[in-house]
Each structure stands twice: as C-alpha cells, then as structure tokens.
C-alpha positions in Angstrom: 63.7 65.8 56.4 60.6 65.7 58.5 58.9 68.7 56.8 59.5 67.2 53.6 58.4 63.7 55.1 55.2 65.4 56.6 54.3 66.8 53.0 54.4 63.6 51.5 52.4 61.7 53.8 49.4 64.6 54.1 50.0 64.0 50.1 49.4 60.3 50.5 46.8 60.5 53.1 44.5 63.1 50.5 45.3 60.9 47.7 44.0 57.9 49.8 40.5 59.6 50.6 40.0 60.2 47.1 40.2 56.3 46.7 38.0 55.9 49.8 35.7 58.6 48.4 35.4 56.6 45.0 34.7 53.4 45.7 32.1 55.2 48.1 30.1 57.0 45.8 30.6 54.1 42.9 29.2 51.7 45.6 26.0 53.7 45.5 25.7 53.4 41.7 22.9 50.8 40.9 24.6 48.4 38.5 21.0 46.1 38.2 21.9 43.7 40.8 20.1 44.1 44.7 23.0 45.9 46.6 22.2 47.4 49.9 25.1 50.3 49.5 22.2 51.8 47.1 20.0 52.7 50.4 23.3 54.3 51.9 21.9 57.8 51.4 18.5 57.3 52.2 17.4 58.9 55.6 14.2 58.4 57.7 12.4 60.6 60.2 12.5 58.9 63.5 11.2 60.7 66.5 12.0 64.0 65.0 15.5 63.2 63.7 16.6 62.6 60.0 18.2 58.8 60.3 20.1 56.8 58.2 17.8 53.9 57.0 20.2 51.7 58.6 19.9 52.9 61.9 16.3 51.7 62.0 15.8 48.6 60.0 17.6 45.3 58.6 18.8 45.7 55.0 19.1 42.5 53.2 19.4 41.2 49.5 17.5 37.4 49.8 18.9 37.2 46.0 20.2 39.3 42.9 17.0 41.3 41.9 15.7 42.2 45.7 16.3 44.1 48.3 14.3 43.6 51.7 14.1 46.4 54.5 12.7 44.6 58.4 11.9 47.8 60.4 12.9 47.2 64.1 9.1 48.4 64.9 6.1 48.2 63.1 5.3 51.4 63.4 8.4 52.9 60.9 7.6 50.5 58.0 5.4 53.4 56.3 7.7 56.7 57.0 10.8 54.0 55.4 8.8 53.1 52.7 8.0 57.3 52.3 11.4 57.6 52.8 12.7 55.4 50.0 9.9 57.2 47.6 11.0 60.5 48.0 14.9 59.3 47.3 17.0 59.3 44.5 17.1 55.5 44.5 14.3 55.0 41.6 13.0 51.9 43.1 9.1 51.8 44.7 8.7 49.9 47.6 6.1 46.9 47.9 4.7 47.1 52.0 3.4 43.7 52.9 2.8 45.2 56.1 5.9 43.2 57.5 8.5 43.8 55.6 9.3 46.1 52.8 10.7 44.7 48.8 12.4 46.8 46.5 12.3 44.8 43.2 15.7 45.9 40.9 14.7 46.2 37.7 16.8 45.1 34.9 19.1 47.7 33.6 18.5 48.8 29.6 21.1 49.2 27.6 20.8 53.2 27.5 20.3 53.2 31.0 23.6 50.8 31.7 25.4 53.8 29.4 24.3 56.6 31.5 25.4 54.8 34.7 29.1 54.3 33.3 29.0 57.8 32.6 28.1 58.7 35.9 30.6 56.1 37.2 33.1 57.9 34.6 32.4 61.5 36.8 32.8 59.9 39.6 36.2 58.6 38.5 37.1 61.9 37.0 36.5 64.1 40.3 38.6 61.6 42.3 41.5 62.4 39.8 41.0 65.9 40.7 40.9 64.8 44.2 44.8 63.1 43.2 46.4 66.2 41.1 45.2 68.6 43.3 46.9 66.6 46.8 50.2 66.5 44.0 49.8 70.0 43.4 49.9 71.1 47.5 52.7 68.7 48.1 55.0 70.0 45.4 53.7 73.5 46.4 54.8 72.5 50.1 58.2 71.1 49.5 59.5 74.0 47.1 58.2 76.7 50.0 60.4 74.2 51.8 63.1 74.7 49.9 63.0 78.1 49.9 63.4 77.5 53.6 66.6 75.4 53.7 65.9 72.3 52.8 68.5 71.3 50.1 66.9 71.2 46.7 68.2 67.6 45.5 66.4 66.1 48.5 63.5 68.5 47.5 63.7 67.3 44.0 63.7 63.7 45.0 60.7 64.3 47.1 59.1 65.9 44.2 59.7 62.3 42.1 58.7 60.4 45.7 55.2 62.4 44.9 54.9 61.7 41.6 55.0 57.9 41.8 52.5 58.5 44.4 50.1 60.3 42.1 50.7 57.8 39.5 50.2 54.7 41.8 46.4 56.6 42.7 45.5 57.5 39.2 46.3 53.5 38.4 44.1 52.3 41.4 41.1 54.7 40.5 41.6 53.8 36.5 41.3 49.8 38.4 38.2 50.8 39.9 36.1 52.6 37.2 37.1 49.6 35.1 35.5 46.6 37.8 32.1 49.2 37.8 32.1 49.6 34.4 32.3 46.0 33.7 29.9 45.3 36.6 27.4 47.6 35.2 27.8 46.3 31.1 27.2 42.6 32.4 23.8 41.4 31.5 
C-alpha cells in the first residue's frame, strides 16, 4: 500500500504546483488595474548582482491606475527606473527624483483579448502540468502491479488518481475564469 500511497501523493503534490505555478504566472498578467505582482519579474543591478526589484525598493499601488516604487537609497532610483524600461512590463516610469510612478493605462478592447489569450496559454500549460502528473502516477502504480501489488487495489488507485486530476482541471478551469473576468471588466 505505501508504494501505491507514495504515487498518489507525488501525483497530488505535481498537480498542486501546477496550481501554484498558474495563479503565479496569471498574477503577472496586467489586467488594467495597478497590481504590484506585474513588477515580480523585473530585476535590478545592485552592486554587481541582478536583484529582484523588491529586494531594493517599496512597491505600492496608492490607487487603481498607479503603481509607486520608494528605492531604499537615492542612488538606485535611476538603474530601477532603467530596469523597469528594459522589461516586459510595457509601462514607462515617471522619476520625480523621489520616488518612481508607473501610470496603468487603460486596457483596449483588443488588447484585453490578447491578455485572455495569454491567460488561456497559461491555463492550458498547467493542464499539461495535470495530465502529465496523471500519466506518471498511473505509469507508477501498474509497474507496481507488475510488482505484486494486487491489481483491484491498483485499479482503485488508478480511480483515486483520476478524481484527483479532475478535482485540478476544475480549480485551474476556476482560475482562468476569475482572470478572464478580471481582465474583460471595464
């Protein structure tokens, strides 16, 4: 029973860091509201070393269309403000000299549509992520079989697996559909 037991959780365990993975890379999606999570990837050059932006300044939202960025010292405010230029985020930086303002520009419609569709990739790979933890587990409890362990228990295990997968598909399906409906609000 533990061998089976062990396949099911590493099963559960992969399927869960899909999840995790998800809402992850959907947090970074810019869905025309000021969310920090969209500065995530951006890193900074800090006495030699690439840094998360985090790791050297305060990241705030003061309302729904800004972001602000305190650097801890003065003299970071313009390698950030490079930083932030040269990153995917698609947002220039105003530099007051104190403090650095990323205005979020409102989404248009074509631009909302390409940002489900990225959200819908997203979504799509962490289904993968799912199938493909199914697949090793049921691969795992029939070499298991083939082992000794009696095939009805390795049957029910397969079932056991199956509602698993289902359960995950159901959460990500959850997921996408909360971004999608995030990013098509006006």
């Amino acid at each position: 029973m533990s061998v089976v037991k062990s396949v099911v959780e590493h099963a559960e365990e992969k399927m869960l860091h899909a999840l995790t993975y998800l809402e992850d890379a959907l947090s970074r999606i810019r869905a025309g509201k000021a969310n920090v999570h969209i500065l995530d990837g951006v890193k900074v050059e800090y006495y030699g070393n690439l840094v998360p932006l985090s790791n050297v300044a305060t990241i705030s939202t003061p309302d729904a269309k800004t972001i602000t960025v305190l650097a801890w010292e003065k003299s970071m405010i313009k390698p950030i403000e490079k930083a932030i230029q040269d990153s995917d985020v698609g947002i220039t930086p105003e530099n007051n000299g104190e403090i650095i303002r990323l205005g979020i520009p409102p989404l248009t419609e074509e631009r909302r549509k390409q940002l489900v569709k990225a959200s819908r990739a997203e979504a799509e790979n962490a289904k993968i992520g799912v199938r493909n933890a199914r697949r090793d587990a049921n691969d795992g409890i029939r070499k298991a079989v083939k082992e000794g362990v009696s095939e009805d228990e390795g049957k029910e295990t397969e079932v056991a697996v199956q509602k698993l997968h289902d359960v995950y598909l159901k959460k990500i399906e959850e997921v996408l559909a909360a971004k999608e409906k995030e990013i098509m609000t006006v």
